[in-house]
MARZAPA-828279 format. One line per 2 residues: their letters; for each residue x, y, z of C-alpha. Coordinates in Angstrom, 1 decimal, decimal comma. Example, Ala and Ser with C-alpha at 12.3 -4.5 7.8 and 13.67 -1.06 7.14 Angstrom:
! residues 2
AS> 12,3/-4,5/7,8 ~ 13,7/-1,1/7,1
! end
This chain:
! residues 145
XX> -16,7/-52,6/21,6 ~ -19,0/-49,6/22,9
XX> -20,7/-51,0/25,8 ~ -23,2/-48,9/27,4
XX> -25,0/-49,7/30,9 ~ -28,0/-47,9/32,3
XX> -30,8/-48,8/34,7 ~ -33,0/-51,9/33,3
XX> -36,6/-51,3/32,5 ~ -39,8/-53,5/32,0
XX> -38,7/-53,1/28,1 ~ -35,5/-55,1/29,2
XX> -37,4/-57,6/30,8 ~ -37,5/-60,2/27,8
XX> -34,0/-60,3/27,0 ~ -32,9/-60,6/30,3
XX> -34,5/-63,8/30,6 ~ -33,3/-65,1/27,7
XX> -29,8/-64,5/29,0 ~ -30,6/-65,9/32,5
XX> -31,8/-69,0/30,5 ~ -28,9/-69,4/28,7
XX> -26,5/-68,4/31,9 ~ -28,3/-70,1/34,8
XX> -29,6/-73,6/35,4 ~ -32,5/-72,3/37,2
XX> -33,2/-69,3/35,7 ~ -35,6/-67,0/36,9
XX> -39,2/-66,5/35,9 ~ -40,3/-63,0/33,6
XX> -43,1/-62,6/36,9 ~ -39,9/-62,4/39,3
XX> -37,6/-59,5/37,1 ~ -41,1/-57,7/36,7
XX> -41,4/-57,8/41,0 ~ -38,0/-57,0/41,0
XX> -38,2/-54,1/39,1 ~ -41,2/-53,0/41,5
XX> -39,6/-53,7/44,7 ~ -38,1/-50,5/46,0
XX> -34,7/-52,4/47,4 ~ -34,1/-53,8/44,0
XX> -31,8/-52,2/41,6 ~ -31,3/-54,0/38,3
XX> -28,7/-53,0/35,0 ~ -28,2/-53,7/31,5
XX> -25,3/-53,5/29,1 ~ -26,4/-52,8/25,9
XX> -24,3/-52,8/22,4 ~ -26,0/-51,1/19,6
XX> -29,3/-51,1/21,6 ~ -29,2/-54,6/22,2
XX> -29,1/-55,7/26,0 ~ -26,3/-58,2/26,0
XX> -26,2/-58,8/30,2 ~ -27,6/-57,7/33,3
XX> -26,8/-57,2/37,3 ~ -28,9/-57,1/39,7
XX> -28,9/-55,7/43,5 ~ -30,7/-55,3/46,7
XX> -30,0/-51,4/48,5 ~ -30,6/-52,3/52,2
XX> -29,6/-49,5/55,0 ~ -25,7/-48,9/53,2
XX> -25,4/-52,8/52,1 ~ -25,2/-53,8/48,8
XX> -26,6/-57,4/48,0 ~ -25,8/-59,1/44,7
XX> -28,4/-61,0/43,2 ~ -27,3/-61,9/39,9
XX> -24,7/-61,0/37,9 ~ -25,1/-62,7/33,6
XX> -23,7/-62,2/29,8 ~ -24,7/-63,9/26,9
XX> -22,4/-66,3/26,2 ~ -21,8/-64,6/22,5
XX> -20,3/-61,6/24,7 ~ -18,5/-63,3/27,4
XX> -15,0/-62,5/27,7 ~ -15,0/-59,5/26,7
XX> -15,2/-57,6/30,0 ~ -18,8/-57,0/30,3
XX> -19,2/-58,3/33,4 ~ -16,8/-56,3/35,6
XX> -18,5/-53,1/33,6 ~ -21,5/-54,2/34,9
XX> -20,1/-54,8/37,9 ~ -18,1/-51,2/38,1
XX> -21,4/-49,6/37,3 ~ -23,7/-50,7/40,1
XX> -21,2/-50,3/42,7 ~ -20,4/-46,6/41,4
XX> -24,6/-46,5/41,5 ~ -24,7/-48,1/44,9
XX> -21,8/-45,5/46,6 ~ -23,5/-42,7/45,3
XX> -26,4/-44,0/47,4 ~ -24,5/-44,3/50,5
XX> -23,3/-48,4/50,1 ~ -19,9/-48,7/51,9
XX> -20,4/-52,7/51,9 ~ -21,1/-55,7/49,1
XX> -21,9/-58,9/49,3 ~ -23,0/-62,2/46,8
XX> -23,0/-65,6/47,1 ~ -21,6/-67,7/44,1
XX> -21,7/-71,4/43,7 ~ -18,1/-73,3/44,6
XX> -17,5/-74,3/41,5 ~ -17,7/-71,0/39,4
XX> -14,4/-70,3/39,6 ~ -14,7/-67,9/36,5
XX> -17,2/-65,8/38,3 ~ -14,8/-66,2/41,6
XX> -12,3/-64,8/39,6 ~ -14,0/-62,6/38,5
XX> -15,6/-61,0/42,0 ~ -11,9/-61,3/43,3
XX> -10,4/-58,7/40,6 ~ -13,0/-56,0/42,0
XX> -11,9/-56,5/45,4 ~ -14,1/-59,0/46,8
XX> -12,7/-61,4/49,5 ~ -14,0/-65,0/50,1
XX> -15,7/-64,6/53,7 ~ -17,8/-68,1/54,4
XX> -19,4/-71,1/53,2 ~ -23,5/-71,8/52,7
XX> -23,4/-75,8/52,9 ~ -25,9/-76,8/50,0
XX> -27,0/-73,2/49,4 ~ -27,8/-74,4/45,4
XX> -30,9/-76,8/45,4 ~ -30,7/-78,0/41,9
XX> -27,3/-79,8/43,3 ~ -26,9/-79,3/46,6
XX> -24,0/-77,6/45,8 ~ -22,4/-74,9/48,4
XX> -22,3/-71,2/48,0 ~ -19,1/-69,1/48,6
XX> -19,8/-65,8/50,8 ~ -18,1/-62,8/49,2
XX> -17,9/-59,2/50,8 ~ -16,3/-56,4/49,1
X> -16,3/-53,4/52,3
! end
């Protein structure tokens, strides 16, 4: 599988929705990736299979800190490692831009994506009590420094 992941543009923009739909149960609006996209601190990127964009990550760049927004595959790919080359190539992007820290929350419960964080070197640092408002559910803290 040739998986190929660049910078996302406002091309992108539909089909990472559709897999934020499909990935998230509060996905996020096609007016917030297009303010993303214009908000200086925000670098987003897609992997793409034949030209098709089958995921996405997101980041804000602030001062040499590296905040995960959003990190999603379409379920049709997932599995298959697309995630930690998404993952691979935004922190490669973000170092090269003078990062030396990264940091997400995830909900408790995603112990996929936990697993997931902790195979790239991210440690468990804190708890955000009912951080998720569709549930009320808590975050987990991760730093990767």
């Amino acid at each position: 599988m040739n998986v190929h992941v660049r910078l996302m543009t406002e091309n992108d923009i539909d089909n990472v929705v559709e897999i934020s739909s499909l990935s998230f149960s509060h996905s996020w609006s096609r007016s917030s990736y297009e303010q993303e996209l214009q908000n200086s601190l925000a670098k987003y990127f897609v992997a793409e299979i034949n030209d098709k964009v089958i995921g996405f990550i997101g980041t804000w760049l602030i001062v040499d800190e590296s905040h995960i927004t959003n990190v999603a595959v379409h379920p049709d790919f997932r599995k298959n490692g697309i995630a930690s080359k998404l993952i691979e190539a935004m922190i490669s992007y973000c170092k090269e831009h003078g990062c030396i820290a990264y940091t997400l929350e995830v909900r408790a419960g995603n112990t996929p994506a936990i697993s997931l964080y902790e195979k790239h070197g991210f440690k468990q640092d804190g708890i955000r009590k009912g951080y998720y408002q569709d549930n009320n559910e808590d975050a987990i803290l991760m730093w990767l420094k």
